[in-house]
C-alpha positions in Angstrom: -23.2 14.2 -24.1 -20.9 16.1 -21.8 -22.2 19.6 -23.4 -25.7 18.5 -23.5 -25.3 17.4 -19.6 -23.9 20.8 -19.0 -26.0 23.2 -20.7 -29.4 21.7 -20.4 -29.0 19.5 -17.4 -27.3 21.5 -15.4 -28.6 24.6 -17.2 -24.9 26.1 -16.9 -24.9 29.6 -19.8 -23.3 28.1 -22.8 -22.0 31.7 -23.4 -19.4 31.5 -20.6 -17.7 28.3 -21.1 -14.6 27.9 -22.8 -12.9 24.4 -24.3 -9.3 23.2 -24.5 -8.1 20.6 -26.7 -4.6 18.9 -27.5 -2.1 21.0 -29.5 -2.6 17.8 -32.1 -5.7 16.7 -31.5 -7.4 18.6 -34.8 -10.5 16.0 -34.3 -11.8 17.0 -31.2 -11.6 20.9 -32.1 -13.4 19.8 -35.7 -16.5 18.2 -33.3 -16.9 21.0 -30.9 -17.4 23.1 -33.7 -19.2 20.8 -36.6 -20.9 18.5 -33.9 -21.5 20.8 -31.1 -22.0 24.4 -32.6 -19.0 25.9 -30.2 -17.7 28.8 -31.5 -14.0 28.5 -32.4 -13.0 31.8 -31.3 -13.4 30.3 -27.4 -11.5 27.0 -28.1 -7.9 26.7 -27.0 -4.7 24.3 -27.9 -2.6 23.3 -24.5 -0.1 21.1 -25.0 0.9 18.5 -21.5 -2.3 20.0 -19.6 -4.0 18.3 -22.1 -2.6 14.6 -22.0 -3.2 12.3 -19.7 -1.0 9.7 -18.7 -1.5 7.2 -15.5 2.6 7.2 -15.1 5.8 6.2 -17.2 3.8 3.4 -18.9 0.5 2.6 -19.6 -2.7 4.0 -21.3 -3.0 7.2 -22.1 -4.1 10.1 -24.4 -5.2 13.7 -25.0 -8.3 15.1 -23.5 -10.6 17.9 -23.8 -11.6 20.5 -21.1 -14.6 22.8 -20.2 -14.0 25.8 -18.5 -16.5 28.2 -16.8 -15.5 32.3 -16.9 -16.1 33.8 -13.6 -15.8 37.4 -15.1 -13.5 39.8 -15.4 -14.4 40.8 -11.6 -12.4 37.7 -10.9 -9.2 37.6 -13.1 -8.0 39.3 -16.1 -9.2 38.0 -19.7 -7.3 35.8 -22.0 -9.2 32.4 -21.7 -7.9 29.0 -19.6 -4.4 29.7 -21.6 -3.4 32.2 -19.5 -1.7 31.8 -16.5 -3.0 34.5 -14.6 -6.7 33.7 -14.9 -6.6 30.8 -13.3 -8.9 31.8 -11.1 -11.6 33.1 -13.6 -11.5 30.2 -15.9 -12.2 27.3 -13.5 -12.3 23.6 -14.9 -15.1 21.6 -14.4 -15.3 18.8 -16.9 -12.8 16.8 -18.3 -13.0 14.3 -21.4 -10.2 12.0 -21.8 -9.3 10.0 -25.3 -7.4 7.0 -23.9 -6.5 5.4 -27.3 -2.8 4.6 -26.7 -0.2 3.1 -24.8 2.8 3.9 -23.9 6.0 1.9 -23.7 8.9 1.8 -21.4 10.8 3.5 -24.3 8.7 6.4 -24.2 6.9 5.4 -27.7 3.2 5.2 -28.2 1.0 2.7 -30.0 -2.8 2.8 -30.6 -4.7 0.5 -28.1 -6.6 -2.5 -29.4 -9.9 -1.1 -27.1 -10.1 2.8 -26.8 -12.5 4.8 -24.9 -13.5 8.2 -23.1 -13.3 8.4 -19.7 -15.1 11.4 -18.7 -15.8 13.6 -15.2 -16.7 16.5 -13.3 -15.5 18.2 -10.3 -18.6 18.0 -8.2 -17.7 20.9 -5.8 -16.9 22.9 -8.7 -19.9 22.6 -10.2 -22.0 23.4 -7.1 -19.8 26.3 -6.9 -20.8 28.0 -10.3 -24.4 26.6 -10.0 -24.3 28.7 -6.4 -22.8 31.4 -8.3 -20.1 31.8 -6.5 -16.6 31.6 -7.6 -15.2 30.3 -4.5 -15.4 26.8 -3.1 -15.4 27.7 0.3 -19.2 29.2 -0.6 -19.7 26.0 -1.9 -22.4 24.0 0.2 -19.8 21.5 2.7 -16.6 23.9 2.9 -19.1 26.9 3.6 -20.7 25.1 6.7 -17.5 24.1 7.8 -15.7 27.9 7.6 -18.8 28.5 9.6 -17.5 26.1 12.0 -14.3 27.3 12.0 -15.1 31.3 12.5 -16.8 29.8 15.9 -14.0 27.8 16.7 -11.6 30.7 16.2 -13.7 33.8 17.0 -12.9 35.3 14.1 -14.7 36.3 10.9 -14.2 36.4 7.0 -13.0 39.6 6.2 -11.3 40.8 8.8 -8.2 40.2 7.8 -5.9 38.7 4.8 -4.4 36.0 7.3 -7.8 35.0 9.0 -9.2 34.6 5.7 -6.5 32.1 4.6 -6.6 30.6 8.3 -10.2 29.7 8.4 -10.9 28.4 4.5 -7.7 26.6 5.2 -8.6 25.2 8.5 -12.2 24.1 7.3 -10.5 21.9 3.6 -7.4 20.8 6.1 -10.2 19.2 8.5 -12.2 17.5 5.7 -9.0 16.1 4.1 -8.0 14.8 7.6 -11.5 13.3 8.8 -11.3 11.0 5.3 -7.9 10.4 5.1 -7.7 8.8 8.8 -11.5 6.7 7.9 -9.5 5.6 4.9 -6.8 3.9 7.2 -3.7 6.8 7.0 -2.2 7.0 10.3 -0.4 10.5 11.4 3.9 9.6 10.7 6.8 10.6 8.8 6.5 8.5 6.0 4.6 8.0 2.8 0.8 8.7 3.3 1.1 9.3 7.0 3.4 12.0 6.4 1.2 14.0 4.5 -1.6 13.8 6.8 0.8 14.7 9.0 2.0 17.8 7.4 -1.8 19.0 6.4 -3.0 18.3 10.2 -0.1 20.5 11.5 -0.4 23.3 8.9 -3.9 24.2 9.8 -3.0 23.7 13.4 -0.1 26.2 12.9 -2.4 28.7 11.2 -4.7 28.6 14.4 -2.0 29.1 16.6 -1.4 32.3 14.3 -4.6 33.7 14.9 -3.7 33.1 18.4 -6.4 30.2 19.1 -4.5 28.3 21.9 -7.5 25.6 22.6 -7.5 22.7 20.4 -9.6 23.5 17.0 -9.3 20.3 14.7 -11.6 17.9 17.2 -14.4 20.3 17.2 -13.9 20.8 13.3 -13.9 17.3 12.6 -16.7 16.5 14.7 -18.8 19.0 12.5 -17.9 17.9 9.4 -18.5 14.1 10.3 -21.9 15.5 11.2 -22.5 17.2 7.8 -21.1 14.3 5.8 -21.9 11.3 7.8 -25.8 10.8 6.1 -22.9 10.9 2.4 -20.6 8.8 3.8 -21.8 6.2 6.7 -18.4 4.8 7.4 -17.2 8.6 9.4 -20.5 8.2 11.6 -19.1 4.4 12.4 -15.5 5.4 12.9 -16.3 8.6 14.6 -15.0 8.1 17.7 -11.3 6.7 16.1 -11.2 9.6 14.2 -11.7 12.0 16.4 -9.1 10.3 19.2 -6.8 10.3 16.1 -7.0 14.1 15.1 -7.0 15.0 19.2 -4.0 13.3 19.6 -2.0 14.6 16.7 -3.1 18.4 17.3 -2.1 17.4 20.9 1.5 16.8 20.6 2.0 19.0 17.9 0.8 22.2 20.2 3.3 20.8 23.1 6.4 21.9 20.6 3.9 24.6 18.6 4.7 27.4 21.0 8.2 27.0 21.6 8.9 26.1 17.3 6.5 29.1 16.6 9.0 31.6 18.7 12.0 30.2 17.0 10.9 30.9 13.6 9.0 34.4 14.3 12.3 35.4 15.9 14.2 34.2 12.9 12.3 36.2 10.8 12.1 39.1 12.7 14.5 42.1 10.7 14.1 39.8 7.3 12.2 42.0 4.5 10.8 40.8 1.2 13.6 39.0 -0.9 15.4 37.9 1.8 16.3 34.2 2.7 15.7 32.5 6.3 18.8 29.9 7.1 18.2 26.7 6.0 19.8 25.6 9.3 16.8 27.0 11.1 14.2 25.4 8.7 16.2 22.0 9.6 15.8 22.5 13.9 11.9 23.7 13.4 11.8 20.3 11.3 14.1 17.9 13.4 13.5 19.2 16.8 9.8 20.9 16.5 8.3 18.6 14.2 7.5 21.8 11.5 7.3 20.2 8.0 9.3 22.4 5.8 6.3 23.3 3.6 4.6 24.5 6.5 7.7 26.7 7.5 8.4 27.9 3.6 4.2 29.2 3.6 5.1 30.7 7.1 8.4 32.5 5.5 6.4 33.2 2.3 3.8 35.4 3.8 6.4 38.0 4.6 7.8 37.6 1.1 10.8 35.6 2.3 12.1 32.5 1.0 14.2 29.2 2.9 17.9 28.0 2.0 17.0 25.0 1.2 20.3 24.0 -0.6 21.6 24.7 3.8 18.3 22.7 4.7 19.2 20.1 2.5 22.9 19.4 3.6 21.8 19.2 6.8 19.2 17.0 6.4 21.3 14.7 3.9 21.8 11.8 7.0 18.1 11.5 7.0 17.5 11.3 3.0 20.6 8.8 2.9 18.1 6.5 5.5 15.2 7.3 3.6 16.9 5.9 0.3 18.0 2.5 1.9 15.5 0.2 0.2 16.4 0.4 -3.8 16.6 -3.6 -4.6 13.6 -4.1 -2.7 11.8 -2.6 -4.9 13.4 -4.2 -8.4 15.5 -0.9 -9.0 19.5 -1.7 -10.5 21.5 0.4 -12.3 21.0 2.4 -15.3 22.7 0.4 -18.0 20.7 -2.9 -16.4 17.4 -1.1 -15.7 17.5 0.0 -19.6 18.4 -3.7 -20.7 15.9 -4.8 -18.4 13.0 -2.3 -20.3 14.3 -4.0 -23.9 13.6 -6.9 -22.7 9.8 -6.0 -21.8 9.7 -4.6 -25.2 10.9 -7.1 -27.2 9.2 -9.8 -25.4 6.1 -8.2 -23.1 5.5 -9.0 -19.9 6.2 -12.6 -17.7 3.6 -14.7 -17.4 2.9 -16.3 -14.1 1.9 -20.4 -13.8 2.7 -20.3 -10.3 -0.8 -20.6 -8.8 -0.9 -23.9 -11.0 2.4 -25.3 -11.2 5.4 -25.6 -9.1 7.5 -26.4 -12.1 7.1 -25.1 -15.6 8.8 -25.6 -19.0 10.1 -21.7 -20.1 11.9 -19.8 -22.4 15.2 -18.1 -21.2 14.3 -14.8 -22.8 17.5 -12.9 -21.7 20.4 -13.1 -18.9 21.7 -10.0 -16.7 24.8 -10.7 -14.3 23.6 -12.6 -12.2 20.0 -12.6 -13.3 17.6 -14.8 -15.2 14.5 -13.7 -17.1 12.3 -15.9 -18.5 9.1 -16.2 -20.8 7.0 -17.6 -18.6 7.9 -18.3 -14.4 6.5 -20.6 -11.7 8.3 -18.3 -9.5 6.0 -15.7 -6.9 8.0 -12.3 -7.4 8.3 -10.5 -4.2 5.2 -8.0 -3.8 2.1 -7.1 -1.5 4.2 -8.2 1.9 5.2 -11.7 0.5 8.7 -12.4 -0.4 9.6 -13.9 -3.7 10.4 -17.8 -4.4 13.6 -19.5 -4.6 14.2 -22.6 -6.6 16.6 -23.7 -9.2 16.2 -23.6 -13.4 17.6 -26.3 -15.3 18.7 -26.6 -18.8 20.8 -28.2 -21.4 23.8 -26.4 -20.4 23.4 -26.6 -16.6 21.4 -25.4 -13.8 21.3 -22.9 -11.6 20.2 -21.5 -8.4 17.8 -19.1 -7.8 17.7 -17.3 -4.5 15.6 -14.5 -5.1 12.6 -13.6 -7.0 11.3 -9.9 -7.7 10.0 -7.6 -10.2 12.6 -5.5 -12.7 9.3 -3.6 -13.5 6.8 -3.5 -11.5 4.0 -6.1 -12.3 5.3 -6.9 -15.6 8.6 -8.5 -15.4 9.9 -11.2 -13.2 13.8 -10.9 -11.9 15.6 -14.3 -11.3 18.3 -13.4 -8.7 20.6 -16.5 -9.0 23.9 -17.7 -7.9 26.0 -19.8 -10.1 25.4 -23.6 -9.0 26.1 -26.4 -12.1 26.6 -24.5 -15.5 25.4 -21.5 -17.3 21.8 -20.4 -18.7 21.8 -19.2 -22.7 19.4 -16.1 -24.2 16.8 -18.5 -26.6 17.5 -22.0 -24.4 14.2 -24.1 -23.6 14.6 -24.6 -19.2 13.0 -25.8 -16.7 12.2 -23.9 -13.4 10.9 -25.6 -10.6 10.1 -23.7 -6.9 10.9 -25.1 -3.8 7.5 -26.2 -2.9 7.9 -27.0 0.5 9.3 -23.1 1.1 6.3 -21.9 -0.9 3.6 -24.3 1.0 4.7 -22.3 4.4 4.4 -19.6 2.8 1.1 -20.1 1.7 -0.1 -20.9 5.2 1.2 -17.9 6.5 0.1 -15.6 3.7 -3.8 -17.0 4.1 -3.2 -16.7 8.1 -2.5 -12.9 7.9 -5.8 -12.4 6.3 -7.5 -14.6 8.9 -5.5 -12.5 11.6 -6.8 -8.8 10.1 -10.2 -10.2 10.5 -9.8 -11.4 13.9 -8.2 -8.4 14.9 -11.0 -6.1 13.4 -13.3 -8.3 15.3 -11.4 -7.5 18.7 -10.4 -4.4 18.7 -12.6 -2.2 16.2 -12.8 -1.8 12.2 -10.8 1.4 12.6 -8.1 -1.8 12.4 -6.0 -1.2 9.0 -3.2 -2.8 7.5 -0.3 -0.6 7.2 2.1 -2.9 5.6 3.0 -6.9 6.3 6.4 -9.6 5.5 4.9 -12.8 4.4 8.1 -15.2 5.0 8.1 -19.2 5.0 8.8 -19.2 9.1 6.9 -16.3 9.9 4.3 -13.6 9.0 4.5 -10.4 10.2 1.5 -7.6 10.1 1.5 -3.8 10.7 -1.9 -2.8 12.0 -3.0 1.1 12.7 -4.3 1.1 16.4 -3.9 3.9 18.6 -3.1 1.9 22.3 -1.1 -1.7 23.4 -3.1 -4.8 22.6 -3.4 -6.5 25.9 -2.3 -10.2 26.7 -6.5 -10.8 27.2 -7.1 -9.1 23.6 -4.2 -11.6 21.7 -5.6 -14.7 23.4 -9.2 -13.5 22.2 -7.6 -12.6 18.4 -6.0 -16.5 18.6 -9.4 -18.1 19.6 -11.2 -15.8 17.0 -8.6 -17.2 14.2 -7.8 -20.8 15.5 -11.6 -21.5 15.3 -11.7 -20.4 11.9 -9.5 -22.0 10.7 -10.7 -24.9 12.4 -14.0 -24.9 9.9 -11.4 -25.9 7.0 -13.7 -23.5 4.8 -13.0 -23.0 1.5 -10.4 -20.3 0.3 -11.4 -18.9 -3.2 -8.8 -16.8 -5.3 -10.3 -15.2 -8.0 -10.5 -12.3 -10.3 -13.2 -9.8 -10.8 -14.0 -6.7 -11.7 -13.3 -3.6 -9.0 -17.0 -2.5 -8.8 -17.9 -6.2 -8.1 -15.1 -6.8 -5.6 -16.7 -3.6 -3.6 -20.2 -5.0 -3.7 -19.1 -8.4 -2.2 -17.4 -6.2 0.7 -14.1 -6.9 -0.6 -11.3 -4.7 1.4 -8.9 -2.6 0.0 -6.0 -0.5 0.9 -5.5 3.1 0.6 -2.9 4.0 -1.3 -2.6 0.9 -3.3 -2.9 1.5 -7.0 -5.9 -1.1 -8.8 -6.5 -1.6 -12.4 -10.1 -2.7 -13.8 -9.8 -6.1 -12.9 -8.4 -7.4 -9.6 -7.8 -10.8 -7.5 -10.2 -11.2 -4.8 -9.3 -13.8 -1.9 -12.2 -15.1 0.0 -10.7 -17.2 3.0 -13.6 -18.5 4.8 -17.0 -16.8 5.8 -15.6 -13.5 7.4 -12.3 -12.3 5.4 -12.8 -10.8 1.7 -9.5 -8.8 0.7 -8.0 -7.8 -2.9 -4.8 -9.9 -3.0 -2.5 -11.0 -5.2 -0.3 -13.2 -3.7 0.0 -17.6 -2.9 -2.9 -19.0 -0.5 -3.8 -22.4 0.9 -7.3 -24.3 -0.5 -9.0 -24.7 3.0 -8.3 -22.9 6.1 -7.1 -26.3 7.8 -4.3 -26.0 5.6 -2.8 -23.3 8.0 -3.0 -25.9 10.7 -2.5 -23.4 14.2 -1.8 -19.8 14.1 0.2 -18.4 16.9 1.2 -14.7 18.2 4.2 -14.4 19.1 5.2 -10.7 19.9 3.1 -7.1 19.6 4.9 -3.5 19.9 4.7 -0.5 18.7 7.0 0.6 15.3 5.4 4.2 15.2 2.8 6.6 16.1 -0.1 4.6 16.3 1.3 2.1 14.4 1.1 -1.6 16.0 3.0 -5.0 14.5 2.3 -8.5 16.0 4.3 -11.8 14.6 3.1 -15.2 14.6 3.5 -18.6 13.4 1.5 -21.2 11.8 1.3 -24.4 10.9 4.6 -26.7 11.8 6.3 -23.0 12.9 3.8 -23.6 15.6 4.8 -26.7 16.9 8.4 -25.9 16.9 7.6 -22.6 19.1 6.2 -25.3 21.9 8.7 -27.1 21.6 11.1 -24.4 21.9 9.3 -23.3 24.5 9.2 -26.5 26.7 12.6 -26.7 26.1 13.4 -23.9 27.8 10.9 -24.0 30.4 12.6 -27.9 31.6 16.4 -25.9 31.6 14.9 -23.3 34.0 13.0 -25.7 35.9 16.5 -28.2 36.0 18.5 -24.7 37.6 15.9 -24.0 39.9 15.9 -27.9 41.3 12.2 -28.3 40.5 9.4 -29.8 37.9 8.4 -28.5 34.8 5.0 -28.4 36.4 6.1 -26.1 39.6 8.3 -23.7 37.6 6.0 -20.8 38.9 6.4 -21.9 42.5 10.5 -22.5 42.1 10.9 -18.7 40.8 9.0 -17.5 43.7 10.9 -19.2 45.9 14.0 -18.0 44.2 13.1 -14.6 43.9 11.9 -14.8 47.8 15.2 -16.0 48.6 17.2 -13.2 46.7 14.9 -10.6 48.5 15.5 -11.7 51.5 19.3 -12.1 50.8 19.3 -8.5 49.4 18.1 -7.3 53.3 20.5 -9.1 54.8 23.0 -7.3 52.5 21.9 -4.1 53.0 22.0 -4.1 56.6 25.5 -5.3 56.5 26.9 -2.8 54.3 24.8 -0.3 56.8 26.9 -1.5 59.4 29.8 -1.8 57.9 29.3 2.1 56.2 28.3 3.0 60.0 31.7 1.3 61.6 34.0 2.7 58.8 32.2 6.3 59.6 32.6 5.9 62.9 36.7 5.3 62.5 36.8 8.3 60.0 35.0 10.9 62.8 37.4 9.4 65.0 40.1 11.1 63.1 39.1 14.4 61.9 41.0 17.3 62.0 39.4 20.6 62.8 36.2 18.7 63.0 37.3 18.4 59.3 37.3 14.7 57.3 38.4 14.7 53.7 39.0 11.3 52.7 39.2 8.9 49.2 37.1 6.2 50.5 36.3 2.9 48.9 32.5 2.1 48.6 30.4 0.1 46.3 27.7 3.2 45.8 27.3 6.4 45.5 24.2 5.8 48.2 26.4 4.9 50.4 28.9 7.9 49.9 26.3 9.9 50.6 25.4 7.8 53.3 28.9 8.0 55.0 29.3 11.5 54.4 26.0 12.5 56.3 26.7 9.7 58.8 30.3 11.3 59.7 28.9 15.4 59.8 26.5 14.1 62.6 29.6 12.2 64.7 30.5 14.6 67.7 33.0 16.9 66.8 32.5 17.2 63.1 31.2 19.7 61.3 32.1 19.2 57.8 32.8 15.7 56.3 33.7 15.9 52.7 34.2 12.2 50.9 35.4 11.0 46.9 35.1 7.5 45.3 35.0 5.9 41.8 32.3 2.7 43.1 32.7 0.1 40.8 35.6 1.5 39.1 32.9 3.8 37.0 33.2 7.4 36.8 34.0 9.6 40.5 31.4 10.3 43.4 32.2 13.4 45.5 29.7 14.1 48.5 30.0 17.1 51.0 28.2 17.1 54.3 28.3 20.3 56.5 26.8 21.0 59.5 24.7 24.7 59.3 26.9 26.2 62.1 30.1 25.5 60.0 29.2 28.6 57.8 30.3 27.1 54.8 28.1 25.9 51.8 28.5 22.4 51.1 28.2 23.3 47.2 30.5 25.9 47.4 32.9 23.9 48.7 33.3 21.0 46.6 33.0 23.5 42.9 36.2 23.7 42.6 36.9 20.0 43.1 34.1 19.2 40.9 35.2 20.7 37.8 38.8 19.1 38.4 37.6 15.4 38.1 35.7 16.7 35.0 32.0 16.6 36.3 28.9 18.5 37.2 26.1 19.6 39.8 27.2 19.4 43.4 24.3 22.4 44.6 23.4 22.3 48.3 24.2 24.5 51.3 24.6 21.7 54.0 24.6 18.4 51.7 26.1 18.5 47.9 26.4 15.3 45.7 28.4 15.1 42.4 29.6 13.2 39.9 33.0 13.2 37.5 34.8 11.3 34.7 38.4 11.7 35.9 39.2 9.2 39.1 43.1 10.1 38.5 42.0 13.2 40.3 40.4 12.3 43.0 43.4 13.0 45.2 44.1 15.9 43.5 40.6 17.5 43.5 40.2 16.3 47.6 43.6 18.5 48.1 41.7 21.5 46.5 39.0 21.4 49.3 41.5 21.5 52.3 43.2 24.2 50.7 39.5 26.0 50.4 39.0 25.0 54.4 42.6 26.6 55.6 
C-alpha cells in the first residue's frame, strides 16, 4: 500500500527510491522484492536506524524506510547507508512492525496484537514533488524565507551566513508560533527552555546579519497568516502569540549587544582547532542569557570548539539545583531500582481499586526497606499534580503505616513508603490496605476544583490560559497558569463567581475512559508535553470543563462545597500560580480571617465593623505624629548646628556628631557652612549604630573641593563615593575610625 501510494498516487519515479530494512528482518526484504518487484540491488540492512522503540519499555519493532535520491548533484553515491549522503537520500516514508514488547530487563517478547504503524513526512514529500531538494523551497518555509529576506534586507545567495540566517530564521519562527499556541511559555526549564533557546538563536543570527529592529513579530505574523486557514487556533491566539514572541526577542536584544561583543572579542585571534574558554561560554550563559548551543554554533562557524569540561565545572551549582527532585519522581538507588524492575517482571503491573474502594484485600507481592508493594492498591500514587495517599496495611503479622504513595516505575508500579507502626509485612502474606478517606475526600474536592478554576480562568482572561503544572494537596490546591501580566483583585473575584456558580449547579462529574481521537472530538483538553497512550481518562466536570485526567474527583460539583483564592504571583516569565481552598479549607480561611480581623480591631479600641475607619485614624495619627517629629529633630539639628558654628576654628568645624540619619548629617553639615564665619563644616556619625556617615560642606570661596577633602577619610573607615566640589556625602563600614579618619581631614586643612 505504502509503494502503491507512492508511485501511482503520488506519481513519485520508482527508479529513484531506495528501501532500508532491519539487519534481521529477512521478511520485509523477501516482500519488497517477491511482493513488490523492488530490485534488491537498492535495498539496504541498518541496524538501530531501523528499530523503533517508544523508550526503555514498551512496544516496539523494526521498520522499513523509503528513500528518495536527489542525484549525484546533491551528495555523493552509496545509498541511505552512507553517512555522507544524507542529503541526497532523503526519507520520506516510514513503516513500522510493532510486534514486541520490551521489558524492564531489556528482553523482548512477541505482542498478543501486532500492527504497522505507518507515515510520511508531508514537507518532504512536497519537497521532492516540487522537485526541489530543499525544504526551504518547499511551499510554507519558501514564503516564510521570503518574509524573512524583507525583514532582513538581504537575499539567498549572497552569502554562506545569510543563507543559514534567513532559512534558519523562517523554521525558528514556525517552531515558535506553534510551540507558544500549544501552551510552552519562554523559561529555563523543560519545554520553555527550548523555545527559549530556538527564539534566541534565530534572534542572534539576525543580530549577525546586523538587523538591529525586531524580526521574529513580523515573521510570526506572516506565518500565522499563511497557516491560520491550516490551523484556526494561531488566527484565535494571534494576538498572545505575537505579545509572547515580542517580549522574548525584546529582552533578549537588551543583553544581545553587549553578550554578542563579549563572545566576538573572545574569539577574535582563535583559528580553526582552537578552543574558546569554557568560562566565557558560562558568563554569555549566566549573565547574557546565551544558551550554550547557540554560543557552540557561533564558535563552530569559525571552526572553533567550547571547553565545556571548564563550562561544566562552573556551572556544577546550577546542575546540583536542577537535580534536586529524584524521589519525587519514584527514582531510589540502583540496587532498589533493579529489585524494584524484578518485581514488575515477575508480577506485572499494580492494579488500582482506588476509584472504587477505600479499602481492598491485596497481595504483599514484595518488601523494600521501608517500602511495600502490593498486587493490587487502593492507594492514589503521586502523579499529574496530586500527591499520593497515606493509610495504613494490615495483616496477620502486624500493620503498618503508610505515609507516602508513588510510582517505582512510572505508571506501572505502585511504591508504599511506610514507617514501621505494629509489626512487620511478609513477601506472599494476604493484607489489607485501607486509605484514609477523609484525607483523600479533600483531596478530591480540591483536585475537581482545579479543573473548574482552569475553566474559569480561561473564561476571564483568555484561552491562551494553559496549565503549566499544579500540587493537588488535601488543604490546598495549587495551579501554574501561563499568562503574560498580574491578574487583578477585579479579575479573581470574577474567576470566583465564574467557579462558585458552577459548582453551585451540583452537575454531574463523569470520569471515564476513551479513546484519544474521541476525547479530541468531545473538545477534551490536553497538555503539551504530556505523553498519551491509545486510550485515556476523560474528566467531564460539569457543562464547561473537559480535560484528560487521571487522577481522584468528586461525583457532583456540590461536592467541592466553596472554592476560594487565596494568593496569585508570579513564579517565572510569564508564568502565573494562584492557591485556593475549597470545601471545609474554606470555612476555616473565614474563620481565620475574622479572627484576626477582631485582634486588630481589639488593639485599635474599635468594632469588627469599623476596622477600616480605626486604621485610618491610626495611620492619621502616626502621620501627624511623624510631622511633629520631624520638626523637632529640625530644631533640634538647627540648635546643635548653631552651637557647633559657634565654635569653629578657622571658620573650620570637624566634629563626630551623634544623629539618628544620615539626612540629618547632611542636614547639619550644610546648615553649619552657611553659619557666619564658616566656610567649611566637615561632620562623621555611625546613626543607629549601622555603618559610618561622613558629609563635607564647603563654601565656593574656601577653594577647596568638598570631595577632595574627605577621600582620604573615606577610604580609612572602609567606604566609598564622597564626589562633590562644595557638598560630598559618604558612607563606611569602620566606625572605630571615625576619629581617626576626622584627624586626617584637619591634617589636609593645615
Amino acid at each position: 500500500w505504502a509503494w502503491e501510494f507512492v508511485t501511482d498516487v503520488l506519481g513519485i519515479d520508482g527508479d529513484r527510491l531506495w528501501v532500508t530494512c532491519h539487519v534481521d528482518d529477512d521478511e520485509a526484504e523477501e516482500i519488497w522484492v517477491d511482493s513488490v518487484g523492488f530490485p534488491r540491488e537498492r535495498i539496504q540492512r541498518l541496524d538501530k536506524d531501523n528499530f523503533w522503540e517508544m523508550g526503555e519499555t514498551g512496544p516496539c519493532g523494526p521498520s522499513s524506510e523509503i528513500f528518495f535520491d536527489y542525484g549525484p548533484e546533491v551528495g555523493p553515491q552509496g545509498g541511505p547507508a552512507n553517512p555522507a549522503s544524507e542529503n541526497r537520500y532523503v526519507e520520506i516514508w516510514n513503516l513500522v512492525f510493532t510486534q514486541y514488547f520490551r521489558g524492564a530487563d531489556g528482553s523482548l517478547r512477541d505482542l498478543p496484537n501486532r500492527n504497522v504503524d505507518t507515515g510520511a513526512g508531508l514537507e518532504r514529500i512536497l519537497a521532492v514533488l516540487n522537485g526541489s531538494p530543499s525544504l526551504y523551497q518547499a511551499d510554507v518555509l519558501s514564503r516564510l524565507v521570503d518574509v524573512a529576506q524583507k525583514v532582513t534586507g538581504h537575499s539567498l545567495g549572497g552569502s554562506e551566513l545569510g543563507d543559514i540566517a534567513l532559512r534558519l530564521l523562517a523554521d525558528h519562527t514556525r517552531t515558535s508560533v506553534f510551540l507558544v499556541s500549544d501552551g510552552v511559555i519562554p523559561s529555563n526549564e523543560d519545554r520553555g527552555y527550548v523555545l527559549r533557546r530556538i527564539i534566541r538563536r534565530a534572534v542572534r543570527f539576525a543580530y549577525m546579519l546586523d538587523v538591529r529592529s525586531l524580526v521574529l513579530p513580523q515573521l510570526s505574523e506572516s506565518c500565522i497568516e499563511i497557516m491560520g486557514s491550516a490551523y484556526p487556533e494561531l488566527a484565535d491566539q494571534s494576538d498572545y502569540i505575537l505579545d509572547m514572541i515580542t517580549r522574548e526577542e525584546e529582552k533578549f536584544r537588551r543583553t544581545l549587544a553587549r553578550g554578542s561583543t563579549l563572545l566576538d572579542e573572545s574569539l577574535e585571534g582563535l583559528g580553526k582547532g582552537d578552543q574558546l574558554d569554557g568560562r566565557v561560554a558560562f558568563e554569555l550563559h549566566d549573565t547574557y542569557g546565551f544558551p550554550l548551543e547557540v554560543t557552540e554554533e557561533m564558535a563552530d562557524l569559525r571552526g572553533v570548539s567550547v571547553d565545556k569540561v571548564v563550562f561544566d565545572q562552573e556551572m556544577e551549582l546550577q546542575r546540583e539545583r536542577s537535580r534536586s527532585a529524584s524521589r519525587k519522581t519514584g527514582v531510589s538507588a540502583d540496587a532498589d531500582a533493579a529489585a524494584e524492575r524484578a518485581v514488575l517482571n515477575d508480577h506485572g503491573p499494580t492494579v488500582f481499586t482506588g476509584r472504587e474502594e477505600v479499602s481492598s484485600e491485596a497481595v504483599v507481592v514484595a518488601v523494600i526497606g521501608d517500602a511495600v508493594y502490593l498486587d493490587r492498591t487502593p492507594f492514589y500514587a503521586e502523579s499529574g499534580g496530586q500527591v499520593g495517599d497515606i493509610g495504613m496495611i494490615s495483616g496477620p503479622t502486624g500493620s503498618v503505616r503508610v505515609i507516602d504513595t508513588n510510582y517505582a516505575i512510572a505508571g506501572m508500579l505502585h511504591r508504599h513508603v511506610t514507617e514501621p507502626n505494629e509489626g512487620l509485612l511478609e513477601v506472599g502474606q494476604t493484607v489489607v490496605a485501607t486509605i484514609d478517606a477523609n484525607r483523600r475526600n479533600a483531596i478530591r474536592r480540591n483536585h475537581t476544583a482545579t479543573h473548574i478554576l482552569h475553566w474559569a480562568l480561561r473564561e476571564v482572561l483568555g484561552e491562551h490560559v494553559k496549565q503549566q503544572g499544579s500540587l493537588v494537596a488535601p488543604d490546598r490546591l495549587r495551579f501554574d497558569f501561563s499568562h503574560f501580566a498580574a491578574v487583578t483583585p477585579e479579575e479573581i473575584a470574577e474567576i470566583e463567581d465564574l467557579a462558585n456558580a458552577e459548582i453551585l449547579t451540583n452537575a454531574r462529574v463523569d470520569h471515564f475512559e476513551t479513546s484519544m481521537d474521541d476525547a479530541r472530538e468531545m473538545g477534551a483538553i490536553a497538555f503539551f508535553g504530556d505523553k498519551y497512550g491509545d486510550v485515556v481518562r476523560v474528566l467531564r466536570a460539569g457543562a464547561h470543563s473537559t480535560e484528560l485526567c487521571g487522577g481522584t474527583h468528586v461525583y457532583a460539583l456540590g461536592d467541592i462545597g466553596l472554592v476560594k483564592v487565596v494568593s496569585e504571583g508570579s513564579i517565572g516569565s510569564n508564568i502565573r500560580r494562584i492557591e485556593a481552598v475549597t470545601g471545609l479549607g474554606v470555612l476555616e480561611r473565614i474563620r481565620a480571617e475574622e479572627q484576626l480581623a477582631g485582634q486588630a480591631a481589639s488593639l485599635l479600641g474599635v468594632n469588627a465593623d469599623s476596622l477600616v475607619d480605626g486604621v485610618e485614624r491610626k495611620v492619621a495619627e502616626a502621620k501627624s505624629l511623624r510631622g511633629e517629629l520631624k520638626e523637632l529633630r529640625s530644631e533640634l539639628v538647627a540648635s546643635r548646628a548653631k552651637d557647633l558654628a559657634a565654635e569653629s576654628t578657622d571658620g573650620h568645624v570637624i566634629e563626630h556628631v551623634e544623629v539618628d540619619s544620615r539626612e540629618d548629617l547632611r542636614d547639619m553639615a550644610v546648615m553649619i557652612r552657611d553659619q557666619p564665619g564658616v566656610s567649611i563644616a566637615v561632620l562623621a556619625s555611625s546613626p543607629g549604630g549601622k555603618g559610618v556617615g561622613i558629609v563635607a560642606a564647603v563654601d565656593p570661596s574656601s577653594g577647596v573641593n568638598a570631595g577632595e577633602l574627605i577621600s582620604e577619610a573615606v577610604r580609612l573607615v572602609g567606604g566609598g563615593g564622597g564626589k562633590g566640589g562644595e557638598l560630598a556625602v559618604a558612607g563606611g563600614r569602620d566606625a572605630s575610625k571615625i576619629d581617626e579618619a576626622l584627624d586626617l581631614v584637619r591634617e589636609k586643612l593645615r
